[in-house]
Each structure stands twice: as structure tokens, then as C-alpha cells.
C-alpha positions in Angstrom: 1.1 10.7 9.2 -2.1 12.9 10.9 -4.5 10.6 9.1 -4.2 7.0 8.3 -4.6 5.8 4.8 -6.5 2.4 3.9 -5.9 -0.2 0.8 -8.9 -0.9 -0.4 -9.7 -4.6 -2.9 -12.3 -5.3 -5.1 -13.3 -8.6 -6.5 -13.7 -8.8 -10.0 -14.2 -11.9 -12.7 -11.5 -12.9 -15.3 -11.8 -16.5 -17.0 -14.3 -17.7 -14.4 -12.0 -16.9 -11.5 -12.4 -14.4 -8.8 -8.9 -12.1 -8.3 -9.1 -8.5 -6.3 -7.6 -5.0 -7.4 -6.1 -3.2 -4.4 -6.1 0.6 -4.3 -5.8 3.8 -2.1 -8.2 6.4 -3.3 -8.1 10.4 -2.3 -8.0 13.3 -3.4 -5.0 15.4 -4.9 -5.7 19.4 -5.6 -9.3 18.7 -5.9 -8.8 15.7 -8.6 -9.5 12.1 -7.6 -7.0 9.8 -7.4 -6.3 6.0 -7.2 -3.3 5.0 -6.2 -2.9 1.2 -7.5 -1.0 -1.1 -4.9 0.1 -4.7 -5.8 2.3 -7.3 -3.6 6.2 -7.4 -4.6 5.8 -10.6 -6.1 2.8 -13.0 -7.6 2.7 -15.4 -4.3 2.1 -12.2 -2.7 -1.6 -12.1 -3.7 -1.9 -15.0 -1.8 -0.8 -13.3 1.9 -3.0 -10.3 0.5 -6.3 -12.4 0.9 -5.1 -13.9 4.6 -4.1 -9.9 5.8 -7.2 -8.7 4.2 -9.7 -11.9 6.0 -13.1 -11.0 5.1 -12.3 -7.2 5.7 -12.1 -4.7 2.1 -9.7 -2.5 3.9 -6.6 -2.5 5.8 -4.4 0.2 7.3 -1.7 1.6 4.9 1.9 1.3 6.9 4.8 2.9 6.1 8.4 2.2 7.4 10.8 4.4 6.7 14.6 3.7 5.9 17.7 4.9 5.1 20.9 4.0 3.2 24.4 5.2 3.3 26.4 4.7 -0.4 29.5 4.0 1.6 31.6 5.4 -1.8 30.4 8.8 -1.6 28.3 9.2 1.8 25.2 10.1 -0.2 22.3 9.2 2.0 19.2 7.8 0.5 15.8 8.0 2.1 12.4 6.8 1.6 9.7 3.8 2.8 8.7 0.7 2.3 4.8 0.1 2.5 2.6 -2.3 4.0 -0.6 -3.4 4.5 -1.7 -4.1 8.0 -5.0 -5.8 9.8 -5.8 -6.8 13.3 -8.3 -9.3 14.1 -10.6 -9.9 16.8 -8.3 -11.7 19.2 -5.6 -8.7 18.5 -3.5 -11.1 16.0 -1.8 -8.7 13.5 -1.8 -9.9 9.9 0.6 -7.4 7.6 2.1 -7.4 4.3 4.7 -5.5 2.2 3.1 -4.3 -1.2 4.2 -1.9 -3.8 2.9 1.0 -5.9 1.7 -0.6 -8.8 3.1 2.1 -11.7 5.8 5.0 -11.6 2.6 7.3 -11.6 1.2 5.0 -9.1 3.8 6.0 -6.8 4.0 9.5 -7.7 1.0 9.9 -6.8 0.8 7.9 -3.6 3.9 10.2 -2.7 1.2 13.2 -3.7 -1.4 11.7 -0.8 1.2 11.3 1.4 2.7 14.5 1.7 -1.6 15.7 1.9 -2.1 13.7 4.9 1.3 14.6 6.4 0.6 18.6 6.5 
């Protein structure tokens, strides 16, 4: 990937509380786009605030892997995505999130393939 990609949060209200949306925003043939990212499970929103610190953005990762259906030798590829911050002392804080929706992730494919050219 030529150019890193950032999650971005935002705090917003709900009930009195104070929760965060994380997003990737860009730009796809001309038309903005905000890519919705989410932890894989509710606790996760929990290790989201402790990568993120006092910091709105943090580094998008991406790990790539690959499986082999031992049936039929069909190989599967793909990534698994991450957040990633480092602090002062050079402590790395990361975390595995998600694309939100199926569009979410069609069109986080769409940003990646843009910054990969």
C-alpha cells in the first residue's frame, strides 16, 4: 500500500453517554466515501478507546492471508484489518476491526485498490 490509510472516531451523544463512530474517509471516482469500521465484537469498543488514547486517528493495517480448502485445492485470499497506534515511548497499541456493512467493505476494497496503484 503507497499511501497509508487512517481510522478516524468521533464522539457523539446517545442517552447521556459518550460512544465514538470509527470511519475511513476518501475519495472513490471523484465521489466521497466513508468507509464504516467497527470492532469484531461489542468488548471490542473497549480496546478501540485504549489503541486510539487521546489520538482521533490511527493507522489502517492490513494482514494479508491465505487458505487452502484441502477438498478441492481452491485457494482463498484476502486480509484481516487492524487498527494500529504508537505512543510516545514506542509502545504499539493495535486492534482487529471490521467493515461495518457489505457496502462498507466494498467500498473499503474500492480505497484500497486506489491507494495500491
Amino acid at each position: 500500500m503507497q499511501n497509508k490509510l487512517f481510522v478516524e472516531r468521533v464522539p457523539y451523544e446517545k442517552n447521556g453517554k459518550t460512544y465514538h463512530s470509527y470511519f475511513i474517509q476518501g475519495q472513490v471516482r471523484g465521489i466521497d466515501a466513508r468507509v464504516m469500521i467497527m470492532p469484531p465484537d461489542f468488548g471490542g469498543y473497549k480496546v478501540l478507546d485504549i489503541v486510539f488514547g487521546d489520538a482521533n486517528e490511527a493507522e489502517l493495517v492490513l494482514t494479508p492471508y491465505e487458505i487452502t480448502d484441502e477438498k478441492t485445492g481452491r485457494v482463498v485470499r484476502g486480509n484481516t484489518y487492524g487498527v494500529r497506534t504508537v505512543d510516545e515511548n514506542g509502545e504499539v497499541y493495535e486492534c482487529t476491526v471490521k467493515p461495518y456493512r457489505t457496502s462498507d467493505k466494498s467500498l473499503l476494497q474500492m480505497l484500497l485498490n486506489q491507494h495500491a496503484a
